[in-house]
C-alpha positions in Angstrom: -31.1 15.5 -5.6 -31.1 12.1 -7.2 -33.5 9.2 -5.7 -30.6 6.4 -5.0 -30.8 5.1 -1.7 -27.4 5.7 0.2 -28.2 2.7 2.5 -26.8 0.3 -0.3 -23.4 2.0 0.8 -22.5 -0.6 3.3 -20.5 -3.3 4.5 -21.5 -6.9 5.4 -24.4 -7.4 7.1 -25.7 -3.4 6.8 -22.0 -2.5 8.4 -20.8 0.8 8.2 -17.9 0.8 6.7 -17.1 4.9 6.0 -13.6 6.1 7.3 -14.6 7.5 11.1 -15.8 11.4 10.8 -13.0 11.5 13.6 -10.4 9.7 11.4 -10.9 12.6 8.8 -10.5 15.3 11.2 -7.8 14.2 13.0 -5.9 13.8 9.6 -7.1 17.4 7.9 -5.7 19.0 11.0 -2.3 17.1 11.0 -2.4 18.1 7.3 -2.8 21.6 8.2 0.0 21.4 10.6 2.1 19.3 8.6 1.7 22.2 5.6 2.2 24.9 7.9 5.7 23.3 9.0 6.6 22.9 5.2 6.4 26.6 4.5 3.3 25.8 2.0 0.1 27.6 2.1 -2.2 24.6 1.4 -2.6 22.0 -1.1 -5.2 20.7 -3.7 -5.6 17.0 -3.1 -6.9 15.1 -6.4 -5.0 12.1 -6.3 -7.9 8.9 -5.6 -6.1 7.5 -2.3 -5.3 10.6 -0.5 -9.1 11.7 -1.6 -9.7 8.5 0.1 -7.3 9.4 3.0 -8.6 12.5 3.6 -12.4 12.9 2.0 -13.7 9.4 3.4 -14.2 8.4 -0.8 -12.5 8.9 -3.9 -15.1 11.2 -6.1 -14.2 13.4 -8.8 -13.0 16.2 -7.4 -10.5 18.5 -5.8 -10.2 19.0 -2.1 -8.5 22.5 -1.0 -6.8 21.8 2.6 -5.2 25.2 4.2 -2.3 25.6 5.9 -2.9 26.1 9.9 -3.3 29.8 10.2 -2.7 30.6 6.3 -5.6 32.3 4.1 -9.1 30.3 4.2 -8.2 28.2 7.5 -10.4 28.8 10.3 -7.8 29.5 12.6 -7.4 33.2 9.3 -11.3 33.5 9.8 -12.2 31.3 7.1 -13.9 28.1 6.3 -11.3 25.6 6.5 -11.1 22.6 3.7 -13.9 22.5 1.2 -13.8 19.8 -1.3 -15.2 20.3 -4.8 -16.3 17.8 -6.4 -17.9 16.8 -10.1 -19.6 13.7 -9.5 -20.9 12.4 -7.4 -21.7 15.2 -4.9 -24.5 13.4 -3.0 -22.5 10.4 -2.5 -19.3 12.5 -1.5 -21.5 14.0 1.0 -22.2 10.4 2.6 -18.8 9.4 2.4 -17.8 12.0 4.3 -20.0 11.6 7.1 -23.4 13.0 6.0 -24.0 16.2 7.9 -21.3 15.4 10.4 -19.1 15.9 7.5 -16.0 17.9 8.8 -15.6 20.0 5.7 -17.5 21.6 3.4 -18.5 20.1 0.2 -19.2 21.8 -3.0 -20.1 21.4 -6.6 -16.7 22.2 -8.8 -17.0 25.5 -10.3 -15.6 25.9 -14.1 -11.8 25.8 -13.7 -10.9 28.8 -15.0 -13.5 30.2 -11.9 -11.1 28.5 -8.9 -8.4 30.6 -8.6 -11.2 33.6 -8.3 -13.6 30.8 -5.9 -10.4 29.9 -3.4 -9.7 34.0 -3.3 -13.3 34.5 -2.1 -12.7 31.9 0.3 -9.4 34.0 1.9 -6.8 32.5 -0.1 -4.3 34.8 -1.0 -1.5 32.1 -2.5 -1.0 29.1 -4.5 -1.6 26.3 -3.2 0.5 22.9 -3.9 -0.5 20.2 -6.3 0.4 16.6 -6.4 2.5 17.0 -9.0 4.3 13.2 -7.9 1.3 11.9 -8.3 -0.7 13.6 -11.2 -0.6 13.0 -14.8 1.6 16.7 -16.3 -1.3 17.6 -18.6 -3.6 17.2 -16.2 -1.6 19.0 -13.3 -0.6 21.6 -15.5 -4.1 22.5 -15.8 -5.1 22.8 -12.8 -1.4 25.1 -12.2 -2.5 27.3 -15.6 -5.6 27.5 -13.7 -4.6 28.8 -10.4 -1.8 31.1 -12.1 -3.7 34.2 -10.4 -2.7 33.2 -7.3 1.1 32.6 -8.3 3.2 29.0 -8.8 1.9 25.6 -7.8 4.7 23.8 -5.9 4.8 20.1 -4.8 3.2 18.5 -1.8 4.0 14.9 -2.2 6.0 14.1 0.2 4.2 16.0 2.6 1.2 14.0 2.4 3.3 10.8 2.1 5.3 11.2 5.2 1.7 12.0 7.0 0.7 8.5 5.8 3.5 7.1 6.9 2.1 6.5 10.9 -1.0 4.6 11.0 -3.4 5.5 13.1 -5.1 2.9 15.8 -7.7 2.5 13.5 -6.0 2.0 10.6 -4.4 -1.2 12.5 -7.4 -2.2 13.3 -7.9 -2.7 9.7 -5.1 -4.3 8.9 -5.8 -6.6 11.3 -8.8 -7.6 10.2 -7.0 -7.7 6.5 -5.0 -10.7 8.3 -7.5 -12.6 9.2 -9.0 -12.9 5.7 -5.2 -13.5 4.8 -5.2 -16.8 6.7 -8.1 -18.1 5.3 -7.0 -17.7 1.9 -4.0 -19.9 2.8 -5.5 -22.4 4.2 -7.6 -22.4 0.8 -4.3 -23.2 -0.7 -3.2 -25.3 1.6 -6.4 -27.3 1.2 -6.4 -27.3 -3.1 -2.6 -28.1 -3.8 -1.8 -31.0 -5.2 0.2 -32.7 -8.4 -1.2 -31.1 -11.7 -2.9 -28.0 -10.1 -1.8 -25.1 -11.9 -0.6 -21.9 -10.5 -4.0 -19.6 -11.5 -5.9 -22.7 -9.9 -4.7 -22.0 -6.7 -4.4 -18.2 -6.8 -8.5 -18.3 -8.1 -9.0 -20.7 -4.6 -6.9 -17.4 -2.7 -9.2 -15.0 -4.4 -12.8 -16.2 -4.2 -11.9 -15.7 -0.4 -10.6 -12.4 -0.3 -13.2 -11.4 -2.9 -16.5 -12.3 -0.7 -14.8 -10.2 2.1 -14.9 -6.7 0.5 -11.8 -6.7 -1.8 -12.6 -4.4 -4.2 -10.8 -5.0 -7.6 -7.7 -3.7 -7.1 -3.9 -3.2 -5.6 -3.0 0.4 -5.4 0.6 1.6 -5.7 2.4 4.1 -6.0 5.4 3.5 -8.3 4.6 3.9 -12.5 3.0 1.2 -14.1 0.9 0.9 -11.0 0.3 -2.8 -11.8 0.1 -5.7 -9.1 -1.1 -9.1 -8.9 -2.8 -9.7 -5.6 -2.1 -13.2 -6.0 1.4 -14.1 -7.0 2.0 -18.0 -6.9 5.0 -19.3 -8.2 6.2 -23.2 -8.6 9.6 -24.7 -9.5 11.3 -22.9 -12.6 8.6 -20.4 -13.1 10.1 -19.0 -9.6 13.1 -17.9 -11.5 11.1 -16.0 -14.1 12.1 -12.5 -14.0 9.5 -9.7 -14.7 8.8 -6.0 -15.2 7.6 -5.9 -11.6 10.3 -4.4 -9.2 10.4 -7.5 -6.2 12.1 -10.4 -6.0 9.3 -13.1 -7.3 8.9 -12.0 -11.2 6.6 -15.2 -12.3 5.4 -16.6 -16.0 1.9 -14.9 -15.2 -0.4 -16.0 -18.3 0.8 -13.8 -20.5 3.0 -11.1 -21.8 0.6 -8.4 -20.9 0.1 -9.6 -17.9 4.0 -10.7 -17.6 4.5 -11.4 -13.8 3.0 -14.0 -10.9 0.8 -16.8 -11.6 0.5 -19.1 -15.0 -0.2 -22.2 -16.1 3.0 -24.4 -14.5 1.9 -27.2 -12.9 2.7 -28.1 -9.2 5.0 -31.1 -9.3 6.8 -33.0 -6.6 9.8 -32.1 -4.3 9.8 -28.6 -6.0 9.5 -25.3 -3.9 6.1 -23.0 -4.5 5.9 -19.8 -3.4 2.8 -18.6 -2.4 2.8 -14.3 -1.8 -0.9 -13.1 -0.8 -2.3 -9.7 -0.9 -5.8 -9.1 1.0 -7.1 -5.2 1.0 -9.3 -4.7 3.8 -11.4 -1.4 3.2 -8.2 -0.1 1.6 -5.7 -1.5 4.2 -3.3 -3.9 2.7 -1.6 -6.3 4.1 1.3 -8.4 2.5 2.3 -12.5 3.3 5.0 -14.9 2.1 4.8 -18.3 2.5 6.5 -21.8 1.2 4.9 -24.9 0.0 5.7 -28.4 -1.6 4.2 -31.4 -2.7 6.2 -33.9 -0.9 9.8 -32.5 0.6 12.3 -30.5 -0.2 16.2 -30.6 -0.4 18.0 -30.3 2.2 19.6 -27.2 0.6 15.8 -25.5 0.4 15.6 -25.7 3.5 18.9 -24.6 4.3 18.1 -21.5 2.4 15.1 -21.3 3.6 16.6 -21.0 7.3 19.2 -18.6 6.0 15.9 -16.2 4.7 14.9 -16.2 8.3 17.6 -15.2 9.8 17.7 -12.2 7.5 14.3 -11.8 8.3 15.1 -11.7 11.4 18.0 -9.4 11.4 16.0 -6.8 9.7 13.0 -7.2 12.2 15.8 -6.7 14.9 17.3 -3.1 13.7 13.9 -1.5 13.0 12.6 -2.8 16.8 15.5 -0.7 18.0 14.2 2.3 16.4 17.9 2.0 13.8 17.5 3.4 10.4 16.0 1.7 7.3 19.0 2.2 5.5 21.0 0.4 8.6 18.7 -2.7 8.4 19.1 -3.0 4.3 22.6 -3.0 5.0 22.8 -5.6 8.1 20.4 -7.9 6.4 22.3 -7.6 2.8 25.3 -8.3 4.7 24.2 -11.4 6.2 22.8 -12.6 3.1 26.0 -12.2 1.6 28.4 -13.8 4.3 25.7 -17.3 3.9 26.5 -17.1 0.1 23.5 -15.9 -1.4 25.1 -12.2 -3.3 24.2 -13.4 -6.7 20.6 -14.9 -5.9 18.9 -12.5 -2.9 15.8 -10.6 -3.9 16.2 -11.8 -7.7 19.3 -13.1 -9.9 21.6 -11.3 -11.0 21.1 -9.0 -13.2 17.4 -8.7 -12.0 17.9 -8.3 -8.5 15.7 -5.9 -6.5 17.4 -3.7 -3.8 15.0 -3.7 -1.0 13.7 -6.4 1.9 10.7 -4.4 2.8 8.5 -1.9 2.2 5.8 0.2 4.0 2.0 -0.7 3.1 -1.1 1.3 3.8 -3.7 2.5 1.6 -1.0 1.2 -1.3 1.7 -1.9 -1.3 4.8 0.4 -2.1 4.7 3.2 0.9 7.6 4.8 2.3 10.0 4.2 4.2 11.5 1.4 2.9 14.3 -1.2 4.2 17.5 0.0 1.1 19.8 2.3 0.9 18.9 5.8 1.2 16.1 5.7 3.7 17.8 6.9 6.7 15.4 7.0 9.0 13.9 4.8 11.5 10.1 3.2 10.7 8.1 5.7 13.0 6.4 4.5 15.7 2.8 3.6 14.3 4.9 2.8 10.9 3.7 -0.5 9.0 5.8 -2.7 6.6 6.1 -5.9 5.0 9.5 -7.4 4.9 10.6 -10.1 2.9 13.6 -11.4 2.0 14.0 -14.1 -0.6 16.4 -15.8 -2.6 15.6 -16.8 -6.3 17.5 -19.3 -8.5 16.7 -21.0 -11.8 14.7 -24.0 -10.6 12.8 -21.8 -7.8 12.9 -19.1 -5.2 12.0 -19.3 -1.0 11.7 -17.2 1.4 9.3 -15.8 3.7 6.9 -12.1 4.2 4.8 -11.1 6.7 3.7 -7.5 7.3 4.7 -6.1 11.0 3.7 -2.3 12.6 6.3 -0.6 15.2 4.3 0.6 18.3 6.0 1.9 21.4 7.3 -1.7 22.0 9.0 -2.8 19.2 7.8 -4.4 16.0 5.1 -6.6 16.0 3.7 -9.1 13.3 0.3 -8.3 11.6 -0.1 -11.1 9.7 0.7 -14.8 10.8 4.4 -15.0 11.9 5.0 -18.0 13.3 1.0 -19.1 13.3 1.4 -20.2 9.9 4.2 -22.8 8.8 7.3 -21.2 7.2 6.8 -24.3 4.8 3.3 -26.3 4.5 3.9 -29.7 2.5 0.7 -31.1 0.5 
């Protein structure tokens, strides 16, 4: 047992800030359910976020979840989900709850000794890998590995349809995420001015959200898995396309890092578009918001107005419970009837075909508003939807992240408590 001292694992102010021991089990045993209805017999989870998700941390390590009532769940006479892991055992062990942990927790065996260490435990079959998630040498391992036991199949959308409905608490953490949010606006709000660059601002954003927990990082889900928390666009460089599938591509500073903030200048009666990230122990939470150095046009504010009605039109079909696919389709349409085809979500021919998308423990979750997803946002869903228009001299629009409870869709982050457009 090593001599560290697992009080340093806290939040502010000696906080606890471990996933609930009753978040865990309420999610192993939906899992369970959830595998049982998909016909699979359990699944390995390795993946860092659905560790997270499920474990309470992300160590190194493999956590064997049963189907309800197949070989080595409790409900077959066995010990229901163990998680193995490398390193760090002791501090798994605390991230899972200490001894109120509600699964077991063991050092990894030598690989080619699962398949036999799963069969002593009851199972009889395969279970599924992440193989949507997982690099194919590494998942192919682990499948050579288990080979005894027959063929791996996929549990990805399984476990990503599960994480579609937050739970109470997970809004709660979000909400708190939006609080953070609005402070690092009104950092910008505060710092803008003629000459400031774009990194200067996004720095003021991020000293914020950085002395409230965030840890380092965006997760996402789409390959190259790259986001900047912090993307602040001004003038021309708001017409700068980039790698990054969204609307906003940016200068950035440079071509390795080839999207969101540079070194453009802020200059007068020129739109800048300010689209903040905070990650509140995990939780994201996604805003969109204008600002200017003296006014605008008259046509950026038109189009401006024109983004919120889109917004709007969107918000309206998922409060009614209509399908994602349905408000991808109404807002497009509008967008198109107030002459914006060639310029919504990017320029033609770098135009992104979405106007939201879900966020949880990562920025791009499922469902999201395009074509294709035709189903509703469930009922406990959460998703940021943002619809902007980008031309060569800039781009506007607006973003806020919302959740659909039993009521309709309500805004998580500012809505109308933060100006649509703030003018230094």
């Amino acid at each position: 047992m090593s001599d560290w001292d697992s009080s340093a694992l806290s939040g502010p102010e000696g906080e606890d800030w471990r996933v609930p021991v009753s978040e865990l089990e309420h999610r192993l045993n939906a899992l369970g359910v959830a595998l049982r209805a998909s016909s699979l017999p359990g699944v390995l989870i390795q993946h860092p976020i659905d560790l997270y998700y499920f474990a309470g941390g992300r160590q190194d390590g493999s956590m064997f979840v049963p189907a309800q009532g197949a070989g080595g769940s409790i409900e077959a006479g066995g010990d229901g989900p163990v998680f193995y892991v490398r390193r760090s055992l002791q501090r798994a062990q605390h991230e899972a709850g200490g001894e109120n942990a509600p699964f077991i927790i063991e050092a990894f065996p030598r690989l080619s000794l699962l398949g036999e260490t799963l069969q002593a435990r009851g199972v009889s079959e395969a279970p599924a890998l992440q193989f949507g998630e997982l690099p194919t040498t590494f998942a192919n391992r682990f499948s050579n590995a288990l080979s005894s036991l027959g063929t791996c199949i996929d549990a990805t959308s399984v476990i990503h349809r599960l994480r579609e409905v937050k739970s109470t608490w997970e809004q709660e953490q979000m909400e708190a995420a939006a609080e953070v949010q609005m402070r690092m606006f009104d950092a910008v709000s505060r710092l803008g001015g003629e000459g400031m660059t774009e990194l200067d601002l996004v720095a003021a954003a991020e000293a914020i959200s950085r002395s409230e927990g965030f840890g380092g990082q965006v997760q996402m889900r789409r390959f190259p898995l790259q986001c900047n928390r912090g993307v602040i666009v001004s003038g021309r460089a708001g017409g700068v396309p980039s790698f990054f599938d969204s609307a906003v591509g940016g200068a950035g500073p440079h071509p390795l890092a080839g999207m969101g903030s540079g070194f453009n200048k802020i200059k007068k009666n020129e739109p800048v578009l300010v689209d903040l990230v905070h990650v509140h122990r995990g939780y994201v939470v996604d805003m969109t918001r204008m600002f200017s150095l003296g006014s605008l046009s008259q046509e950026w504010h038109q189009r401006l107005e024109d983004m919120l009605a889109v917004k709007d039109t969107v918000v309206g079909v998922l409060d009614e419970g209509g399908l994602c696919s349905d408000a991808w389709i109404e807002g497009q349409a509008l967008a198109h009837e107030l002459g914006h085809q060639d310029h919504l979500m990017g320029m033609v021919p770098d135009q992104s075909k979405f106007l939201g998308h879900s966020v949880g423990l990562q920025l791009d979750e499922s469902p999201v508003v395009a074509a294709g997803f035709d189903r509703p946002l469930p009922i406990g869903g959460t998703m940021a939807i943002e619809p902007k228009v980008v031309h060569t001299d800039g781009s506007i629009g607006s973003e806020d992240t919302w959740i659909r409870d039993e009521d309709g869709m309500r805004p998580v982050t500012a809505d109308g408590a933060w100006p649509w457009l703030t003018e230094w």
